[in-house]
C-alpha positions in Angstrom: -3.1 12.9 3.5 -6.0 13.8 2.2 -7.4 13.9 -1.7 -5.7 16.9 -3.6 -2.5 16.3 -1.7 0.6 16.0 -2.7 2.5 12.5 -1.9 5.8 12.8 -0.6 9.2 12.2 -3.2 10.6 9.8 -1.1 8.7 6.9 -0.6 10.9 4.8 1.2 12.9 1.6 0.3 12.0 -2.0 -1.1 12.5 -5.4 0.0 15.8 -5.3 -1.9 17.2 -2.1 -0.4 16.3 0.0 -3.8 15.1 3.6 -3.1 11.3 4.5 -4.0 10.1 7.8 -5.2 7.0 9.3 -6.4 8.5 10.4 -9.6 9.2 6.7 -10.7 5.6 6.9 -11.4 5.8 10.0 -13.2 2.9 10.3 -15.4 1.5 6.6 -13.9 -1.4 6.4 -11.9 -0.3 4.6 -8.4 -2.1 2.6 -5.6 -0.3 2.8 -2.2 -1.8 0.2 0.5 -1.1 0.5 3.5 -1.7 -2.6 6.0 -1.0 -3.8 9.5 1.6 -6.5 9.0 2.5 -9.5 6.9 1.6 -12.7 6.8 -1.9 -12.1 9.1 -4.8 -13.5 7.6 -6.3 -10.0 6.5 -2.9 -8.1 5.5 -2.7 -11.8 3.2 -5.7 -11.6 1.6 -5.2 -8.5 0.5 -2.1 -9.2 -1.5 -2.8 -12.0 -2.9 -5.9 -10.5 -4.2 -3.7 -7.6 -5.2 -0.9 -10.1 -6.6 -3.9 -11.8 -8.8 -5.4 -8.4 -10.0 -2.1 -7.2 -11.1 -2.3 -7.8 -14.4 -5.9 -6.2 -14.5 -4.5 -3.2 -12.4 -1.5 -2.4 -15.1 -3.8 -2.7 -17.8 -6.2 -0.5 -16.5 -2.9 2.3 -16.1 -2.2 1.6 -12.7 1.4 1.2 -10.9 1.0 -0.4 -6.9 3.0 -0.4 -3.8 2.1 -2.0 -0.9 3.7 -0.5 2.3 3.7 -1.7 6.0 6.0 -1.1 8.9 7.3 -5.1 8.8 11.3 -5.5 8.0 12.5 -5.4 4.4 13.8 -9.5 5.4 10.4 -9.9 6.6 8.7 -8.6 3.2 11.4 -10.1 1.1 9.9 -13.7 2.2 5.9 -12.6 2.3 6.7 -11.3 -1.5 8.1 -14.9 -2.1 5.7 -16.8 -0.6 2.9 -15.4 -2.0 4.6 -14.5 -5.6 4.1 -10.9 -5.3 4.8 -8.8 -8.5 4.9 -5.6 -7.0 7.3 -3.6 -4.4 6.8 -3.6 -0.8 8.1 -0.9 1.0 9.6 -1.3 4.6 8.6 1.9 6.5 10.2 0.5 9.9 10.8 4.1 11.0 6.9 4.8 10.6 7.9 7.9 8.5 5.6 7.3 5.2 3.0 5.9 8.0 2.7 9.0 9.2 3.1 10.9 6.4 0.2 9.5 4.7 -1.5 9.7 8.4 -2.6 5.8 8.8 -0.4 5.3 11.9 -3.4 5.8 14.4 -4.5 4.9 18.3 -6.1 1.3 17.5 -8.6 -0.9 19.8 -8.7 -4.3 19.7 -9.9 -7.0 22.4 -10.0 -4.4 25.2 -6.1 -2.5 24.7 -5.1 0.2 23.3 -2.2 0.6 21.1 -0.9 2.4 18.0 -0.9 0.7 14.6 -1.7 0.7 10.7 -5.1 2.1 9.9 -5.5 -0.7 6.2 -5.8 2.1 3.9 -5.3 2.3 -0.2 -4.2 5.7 -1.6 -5.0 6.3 -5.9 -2.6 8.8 -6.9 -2.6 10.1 -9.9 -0.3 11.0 -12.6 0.9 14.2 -11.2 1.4 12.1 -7.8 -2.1 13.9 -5.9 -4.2 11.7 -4.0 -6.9 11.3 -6.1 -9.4 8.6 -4.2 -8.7 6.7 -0.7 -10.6 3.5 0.2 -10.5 3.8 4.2 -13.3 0.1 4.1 -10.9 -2.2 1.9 -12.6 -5.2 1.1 -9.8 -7.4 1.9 -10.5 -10.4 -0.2 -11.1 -8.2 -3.1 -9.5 -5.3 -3.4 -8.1 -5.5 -6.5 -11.6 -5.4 -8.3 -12.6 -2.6 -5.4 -9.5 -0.6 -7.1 -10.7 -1.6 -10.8 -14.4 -1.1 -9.9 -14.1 2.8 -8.8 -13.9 3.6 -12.7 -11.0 6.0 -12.3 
């Protein structure tokens, strides 16, 4: 996915089993994250920082969605413990992972594997990516969002 493009109609499905599409957001601008896995200390920081910008982020016209390849049981508890107040989608088949292109060849302490590239997607109202933060400042990224004066 790159900017100009197009996001898929089918986004995937929440915690709670309910279907997500792009034209929910009809008309909303929408940040998509994409991160590793939850409950690490990174893929935590980020939303919880996300979770206390929130209210900043709708104000400013934005809609989020936070997407990682975990379990919808497993996001159903990180959302609690952390008091989330926006979706998380369960992409356990990898399919919006790939979509969006953030499943990539990873390295980390000498191996090799495949994994999520952290990655935030601003879409705008006609559902076009219309900004992608590849360096997410993990502690902060809800003023990185608010500070790109979109």
């Amino acid at each position: 996915m790159k900017i100009g493009d197009k996001i898929p109609e089918i986004l995937g499905r929440d915690a709670q089993g309910n279907e997500i599409k792009a034209s929910d957001f009809a008309g909303k601008k929408l940040i998509i994250y994409f991160y590793p896995k939850d409950n690490t200390p990174g893929c935590t920081a980020e939303a919880c920082s996300l979770g206390e910008g929130y209210g900043k982020l709708r104000k400013a016209g934005f809609e989020l969605l936070g997407v990682s390849k975990d379990s919808a049981a497993s996001h159903e508890k990180f959302a609690a413990k952390h008091n989330l107040p926006f979706p998380l989608i369960a992409d356990v088949d990898l399919e919006l992972n790939k979509a969006f292109g953030v499943w990539q060849e990873k390295k980390m302490a000498g191996r090799t594997y495949m994994g999520t590239v952290r990655t935030t997607f601003i879409v705008d109202e006609q559902g076009c990516v219309m900004h992608i933060i590849n360096k997410v400042n993990t502690k902060d990224s809800a003023n990185q969002i608010l500070n790109l004066n979109l």
